[in-house]
C-alpha positions as CSV (number, residue, x, y, z in Angstrom):
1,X,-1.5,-59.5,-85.6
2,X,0.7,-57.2,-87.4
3,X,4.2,-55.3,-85.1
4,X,2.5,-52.0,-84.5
5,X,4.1,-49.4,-85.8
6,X,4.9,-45.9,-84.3
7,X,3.5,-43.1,-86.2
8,X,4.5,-39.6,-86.2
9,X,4.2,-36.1,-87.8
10,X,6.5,-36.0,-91.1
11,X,8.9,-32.7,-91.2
12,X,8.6,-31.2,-94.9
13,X,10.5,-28.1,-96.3
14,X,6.4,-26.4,-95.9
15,X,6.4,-27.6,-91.5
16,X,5.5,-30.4,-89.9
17,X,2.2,-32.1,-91.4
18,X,0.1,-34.9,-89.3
19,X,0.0,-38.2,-89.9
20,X,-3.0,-40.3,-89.4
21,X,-3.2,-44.0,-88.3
22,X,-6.8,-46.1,-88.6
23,X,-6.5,-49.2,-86.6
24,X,-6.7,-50.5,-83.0
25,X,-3.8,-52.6,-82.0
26,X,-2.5,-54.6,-79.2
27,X,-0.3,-53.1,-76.6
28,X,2.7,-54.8,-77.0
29,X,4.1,-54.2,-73.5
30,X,6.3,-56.9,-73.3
31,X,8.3,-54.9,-76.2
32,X,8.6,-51.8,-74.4
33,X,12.4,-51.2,-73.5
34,X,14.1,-49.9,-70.3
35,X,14.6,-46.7,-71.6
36,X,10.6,-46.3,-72.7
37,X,10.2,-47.1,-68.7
38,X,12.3,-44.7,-67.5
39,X,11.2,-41.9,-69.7
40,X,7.4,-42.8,-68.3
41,X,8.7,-43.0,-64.5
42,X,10.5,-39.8,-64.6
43,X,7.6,-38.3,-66.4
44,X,4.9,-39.6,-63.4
45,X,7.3,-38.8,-60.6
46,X,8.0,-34.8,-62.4
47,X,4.4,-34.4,-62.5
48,X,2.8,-35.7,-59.5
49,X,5.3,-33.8,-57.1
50,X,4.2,-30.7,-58.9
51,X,0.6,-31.9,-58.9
52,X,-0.9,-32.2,-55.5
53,X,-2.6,-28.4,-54.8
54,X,-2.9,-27.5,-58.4
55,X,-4.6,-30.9,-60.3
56,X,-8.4,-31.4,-59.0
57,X,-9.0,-33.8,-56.3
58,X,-11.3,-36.4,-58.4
59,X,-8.1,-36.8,-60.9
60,X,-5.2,-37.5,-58.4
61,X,-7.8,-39.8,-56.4
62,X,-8.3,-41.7,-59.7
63,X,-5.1,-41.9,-61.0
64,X,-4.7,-43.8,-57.2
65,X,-7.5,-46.0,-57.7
66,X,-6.4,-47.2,-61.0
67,X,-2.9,-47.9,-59.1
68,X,-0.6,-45.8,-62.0
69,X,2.7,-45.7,-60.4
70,X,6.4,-44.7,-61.8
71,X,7.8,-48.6,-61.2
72,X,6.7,-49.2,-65.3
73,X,4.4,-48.4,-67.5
74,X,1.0,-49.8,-67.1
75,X,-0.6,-52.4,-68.7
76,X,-3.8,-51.7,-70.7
77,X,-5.1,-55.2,-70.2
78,X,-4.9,-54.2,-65.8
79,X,-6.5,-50.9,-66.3
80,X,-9.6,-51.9,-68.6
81,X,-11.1,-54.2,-65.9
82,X,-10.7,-51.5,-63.1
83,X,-12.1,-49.0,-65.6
84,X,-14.7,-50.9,-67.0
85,X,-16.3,-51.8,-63.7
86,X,-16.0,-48.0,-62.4
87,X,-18.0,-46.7,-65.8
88,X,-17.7,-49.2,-68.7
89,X,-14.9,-47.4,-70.4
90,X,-12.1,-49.3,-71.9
91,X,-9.3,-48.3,-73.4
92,X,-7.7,-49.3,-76.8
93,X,-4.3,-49.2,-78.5
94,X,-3.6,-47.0,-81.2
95,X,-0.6,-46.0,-83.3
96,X,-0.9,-42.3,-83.5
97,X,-3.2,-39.5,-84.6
98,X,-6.7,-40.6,-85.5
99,X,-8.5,-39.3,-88.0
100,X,-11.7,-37.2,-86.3
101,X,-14.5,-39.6,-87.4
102,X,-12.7,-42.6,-86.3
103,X,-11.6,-40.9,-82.7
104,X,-15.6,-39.9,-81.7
105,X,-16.6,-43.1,-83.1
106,X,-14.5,-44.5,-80.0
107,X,-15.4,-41.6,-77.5
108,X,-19.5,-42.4,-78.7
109,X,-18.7,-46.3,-77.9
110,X,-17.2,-45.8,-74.4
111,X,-13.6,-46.3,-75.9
112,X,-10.9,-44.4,-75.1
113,X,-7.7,-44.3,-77.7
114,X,-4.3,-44.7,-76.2
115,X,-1.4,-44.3,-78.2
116,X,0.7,-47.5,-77.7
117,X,4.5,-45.5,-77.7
118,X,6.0,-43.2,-75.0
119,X,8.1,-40.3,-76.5
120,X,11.7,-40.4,-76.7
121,X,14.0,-39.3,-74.1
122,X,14.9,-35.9,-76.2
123,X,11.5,-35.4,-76.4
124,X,10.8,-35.6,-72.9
125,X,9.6,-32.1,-71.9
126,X,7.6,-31.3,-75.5
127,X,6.4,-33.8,-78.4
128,X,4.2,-31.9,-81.1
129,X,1.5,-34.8,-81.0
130,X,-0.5,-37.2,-78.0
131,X,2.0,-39.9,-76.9
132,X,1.2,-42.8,-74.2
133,X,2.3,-40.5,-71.8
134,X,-0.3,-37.7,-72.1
135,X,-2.8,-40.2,-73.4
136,X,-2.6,-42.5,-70.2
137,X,-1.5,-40.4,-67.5
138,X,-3.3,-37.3,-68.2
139,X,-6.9,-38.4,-70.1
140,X,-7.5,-41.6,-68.9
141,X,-7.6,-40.9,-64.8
142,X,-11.0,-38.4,-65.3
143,X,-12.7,-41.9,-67.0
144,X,-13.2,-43.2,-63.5
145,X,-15.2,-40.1,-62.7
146,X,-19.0,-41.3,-63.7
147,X,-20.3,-38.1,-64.6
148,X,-17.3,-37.4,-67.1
149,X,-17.1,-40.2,-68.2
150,X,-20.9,-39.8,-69.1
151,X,-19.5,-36.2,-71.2
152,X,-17.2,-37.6,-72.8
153,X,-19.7,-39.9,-74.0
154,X,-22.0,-37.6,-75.1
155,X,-19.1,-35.5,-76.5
156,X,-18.5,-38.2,-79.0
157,X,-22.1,-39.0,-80.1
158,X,-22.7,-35.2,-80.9
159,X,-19.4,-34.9,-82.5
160,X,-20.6,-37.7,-84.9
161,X,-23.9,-35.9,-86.1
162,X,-21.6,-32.2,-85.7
163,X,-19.6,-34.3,-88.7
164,X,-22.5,-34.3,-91.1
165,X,-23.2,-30.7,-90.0
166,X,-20.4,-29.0,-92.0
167,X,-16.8,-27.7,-91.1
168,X,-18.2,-24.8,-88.6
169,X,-19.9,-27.3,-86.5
170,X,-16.7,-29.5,-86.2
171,X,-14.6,-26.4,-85.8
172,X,-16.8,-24.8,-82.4
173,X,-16.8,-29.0,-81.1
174,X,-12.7,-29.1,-81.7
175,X,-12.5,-25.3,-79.4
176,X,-14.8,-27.4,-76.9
177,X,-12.5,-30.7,-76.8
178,X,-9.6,-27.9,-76.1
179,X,-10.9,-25.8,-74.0
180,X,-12.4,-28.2,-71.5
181,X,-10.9,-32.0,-72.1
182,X,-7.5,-30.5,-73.0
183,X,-6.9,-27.0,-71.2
184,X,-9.8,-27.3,-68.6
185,X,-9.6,-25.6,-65.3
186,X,-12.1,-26.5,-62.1
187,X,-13.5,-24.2,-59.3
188,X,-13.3,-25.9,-56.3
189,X,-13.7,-24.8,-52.6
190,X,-10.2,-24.9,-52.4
191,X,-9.5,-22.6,-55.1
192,X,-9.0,-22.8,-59.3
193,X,-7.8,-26.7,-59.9
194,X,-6.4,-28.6,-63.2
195,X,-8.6,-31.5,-65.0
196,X,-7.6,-30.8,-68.3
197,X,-5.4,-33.4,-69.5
198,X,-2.9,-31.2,-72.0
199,X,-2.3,-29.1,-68.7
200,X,-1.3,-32.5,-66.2
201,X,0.9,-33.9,-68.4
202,X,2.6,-30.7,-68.6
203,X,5.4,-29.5,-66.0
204,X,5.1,-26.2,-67.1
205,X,1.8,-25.8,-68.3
206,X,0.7,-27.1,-64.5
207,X,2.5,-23.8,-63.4
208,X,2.0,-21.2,-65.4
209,X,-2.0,-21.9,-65.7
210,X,-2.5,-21.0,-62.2
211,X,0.3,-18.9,-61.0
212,X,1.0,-16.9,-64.2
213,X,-0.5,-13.2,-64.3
214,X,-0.5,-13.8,-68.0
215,X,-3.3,-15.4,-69.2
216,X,-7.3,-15.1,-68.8
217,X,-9.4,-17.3,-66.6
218,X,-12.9,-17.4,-67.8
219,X,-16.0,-18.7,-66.7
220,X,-17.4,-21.4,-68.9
221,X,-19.6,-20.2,-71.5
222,X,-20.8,-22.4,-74.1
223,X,-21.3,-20.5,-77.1
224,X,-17.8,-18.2,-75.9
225,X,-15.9,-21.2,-76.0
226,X,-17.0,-22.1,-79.4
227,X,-15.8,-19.0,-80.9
228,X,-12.8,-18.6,-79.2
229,X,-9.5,-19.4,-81.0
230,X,-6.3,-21.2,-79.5
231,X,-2.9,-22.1,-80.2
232,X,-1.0,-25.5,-80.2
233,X,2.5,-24.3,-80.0
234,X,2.4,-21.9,-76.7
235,X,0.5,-22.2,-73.4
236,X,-2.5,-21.4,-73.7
237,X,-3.6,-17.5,-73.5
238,X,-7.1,-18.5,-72.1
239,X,-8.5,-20.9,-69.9
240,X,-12.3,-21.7,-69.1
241,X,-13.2,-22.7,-65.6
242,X,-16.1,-24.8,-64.8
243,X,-18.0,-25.5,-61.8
244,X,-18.1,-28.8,-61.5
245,X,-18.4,-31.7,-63.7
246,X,-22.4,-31.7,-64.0
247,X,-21.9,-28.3,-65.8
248,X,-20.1,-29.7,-68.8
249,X,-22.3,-32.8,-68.9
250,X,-25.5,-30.5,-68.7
251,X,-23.6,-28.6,-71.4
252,X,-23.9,-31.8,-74.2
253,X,-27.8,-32.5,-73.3
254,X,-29.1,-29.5,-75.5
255,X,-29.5,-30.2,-79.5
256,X,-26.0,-28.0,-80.5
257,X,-27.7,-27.6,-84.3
258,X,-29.4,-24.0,-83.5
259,X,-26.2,-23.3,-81.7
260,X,-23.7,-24.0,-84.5
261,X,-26.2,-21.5,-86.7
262,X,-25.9,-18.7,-83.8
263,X,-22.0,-19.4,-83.5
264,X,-21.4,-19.3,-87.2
265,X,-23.4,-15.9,-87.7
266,X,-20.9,-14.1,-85.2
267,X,-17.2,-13.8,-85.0
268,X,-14.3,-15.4,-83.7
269,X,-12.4,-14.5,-80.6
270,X,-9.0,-14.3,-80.0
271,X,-7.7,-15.9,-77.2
272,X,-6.0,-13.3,-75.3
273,X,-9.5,-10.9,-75.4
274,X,-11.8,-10.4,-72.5
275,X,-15.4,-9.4,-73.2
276,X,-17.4,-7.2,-70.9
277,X,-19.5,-10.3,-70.1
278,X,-17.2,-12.8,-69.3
279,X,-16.6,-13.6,-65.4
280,X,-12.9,-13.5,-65.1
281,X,-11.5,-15.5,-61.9
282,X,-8.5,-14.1,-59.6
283,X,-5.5,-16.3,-59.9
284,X,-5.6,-19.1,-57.4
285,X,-9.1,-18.4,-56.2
286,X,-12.6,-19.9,-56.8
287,X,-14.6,-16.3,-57.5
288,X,-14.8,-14.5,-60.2
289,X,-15.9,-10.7,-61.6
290,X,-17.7,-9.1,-64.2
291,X,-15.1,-7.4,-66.1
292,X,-15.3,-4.8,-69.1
293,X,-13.4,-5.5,-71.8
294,X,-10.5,-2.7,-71.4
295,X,-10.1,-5.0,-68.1
């Protein structure tokens, strides 16, 4: 088998433009160098200090279970059997980016993409695309959770048929990834928690989601979710709050297509609006509040 290679975004003189890699590789751990273990052990040890009150309960329980610590990096080949008895997921190494049909081919399959490399030490508190840190330490935890593991599942098989829908339908299943998988907050009886995986593997993001006055907190809504813009280069102006994991997985069962026509027909929203039928939740707490929109 083939030295896998590390693939990145390529800076031009028009910005920095993606860079897709195809293939599953090995995870070639033995290669991994003292610095590429530091970087992950200051990285696990920043964020689970931060952690404990603001990420849900169900991820830092996992993350346990699968026996993630800051020592070294973990070894793909220890966490599949632990993963695959807990819900049949696996993992499986990847050089970079994937291009969309090949990533919800894996999701649809119970296979979860992990890029093999770690970010550099100057890249430590930002790197543009998904590295082994954010891939491991923040996605893979919420696979031991059965129902979802079950969504993300489901995720992938409907963003295989959204693919032969058209752009829109891929557009409103992208804003869904990112506002739940990605930038996901929880209600729990303790008050507003993290699951989303772009938040946790964030210092900063892990804060200012949940102590900021800045942005929105809004219940989850399906069809406001798909029309809702984001941003990749800022924290995130809104986030969606669910109840509990049955509500995203009942969220996949319907047939989207009639959706994707309603969603298409009406337009976008940007992220820092509140509508006059959104619930908005108070920082820190579990309730929310009909709002208007001059709110």
């Amino acid at each position: 088998m083939n030295t896998p290679q590390r693939v990145e975004h390529q800076q031009t003189d028009r910005g920095t433009i993606p860079v897709y890699a195809t293939g599953v590789v090995e995870q070639p751990w033995q290669d991994y160098s003292a610095v590429d273990h530091h970087v992950w052990g200051e990285l696990f040890e920043r964020q689970r200090a931060i952690l404990p009150g603001r990420a849900c309960r169900e991820f830092l329980e996992s993350q346990n279970t699968l026996k993630m610590s800051a020592d070294a990096i973990p070894r793909f080949d220890e966490l599949n059997p632990i993963l695959r008895a807990a819900t049949g997921w696996e993992l499986v190494g990847v050089e970079g980016l994937l291009p969309e049909y090949t990533f919800f081919e894996h999701l649809a399959n119970r296979r979860f993409p992990v890029t093999w490399w770690i970010r550099k030490p100057e890249q430590i508190d930002y790197i543009s695309e998904p590295d082994l840190f954010h891939d491991l330490f923040g996605h893979v935890p919420l696979l031991m959770n059965p129902v979802f593991a079950d969504y993300m599942q489901a995720y992938g098989r409907g963003a295989l048929k959204a693919h032969g829908i058209g752009e829109h339908a891929l557009l409103n299943l992208t804003r869904l990834y990112w506002y739940t998988v990605e930038f996901g907050l929880i209600a729990t009886p303790e008050g507003l928690r993290i699951y989303g995986a772009g938040i946790v593997s964030s210092k900063g993001e892990s804060i200012y989601c949940l102590e900021s006055d800045a942005p929105n907190r809004i219940g989850f809504d399906l069809e406001r979710i798909m029309r809702t813009r984001y941003r990749i280069d800022t924290y995130q102006q809104t986030y969606f709050v669910i109840d509990d994991f049955e509500q995203l997985f009942e969220a996949t069962r319907p047939d989207f297509t009639p959706i994707y026509r309603q969603v298409k027909a009406m337009d976008d929203i940007r992220a820092r609006d509140v509508l006059e039928t959104d619930k908005v939740f108070h920082r820190g707490t579990r309730e929310g509040f009909a709002t208007d929109a001059d709110a």
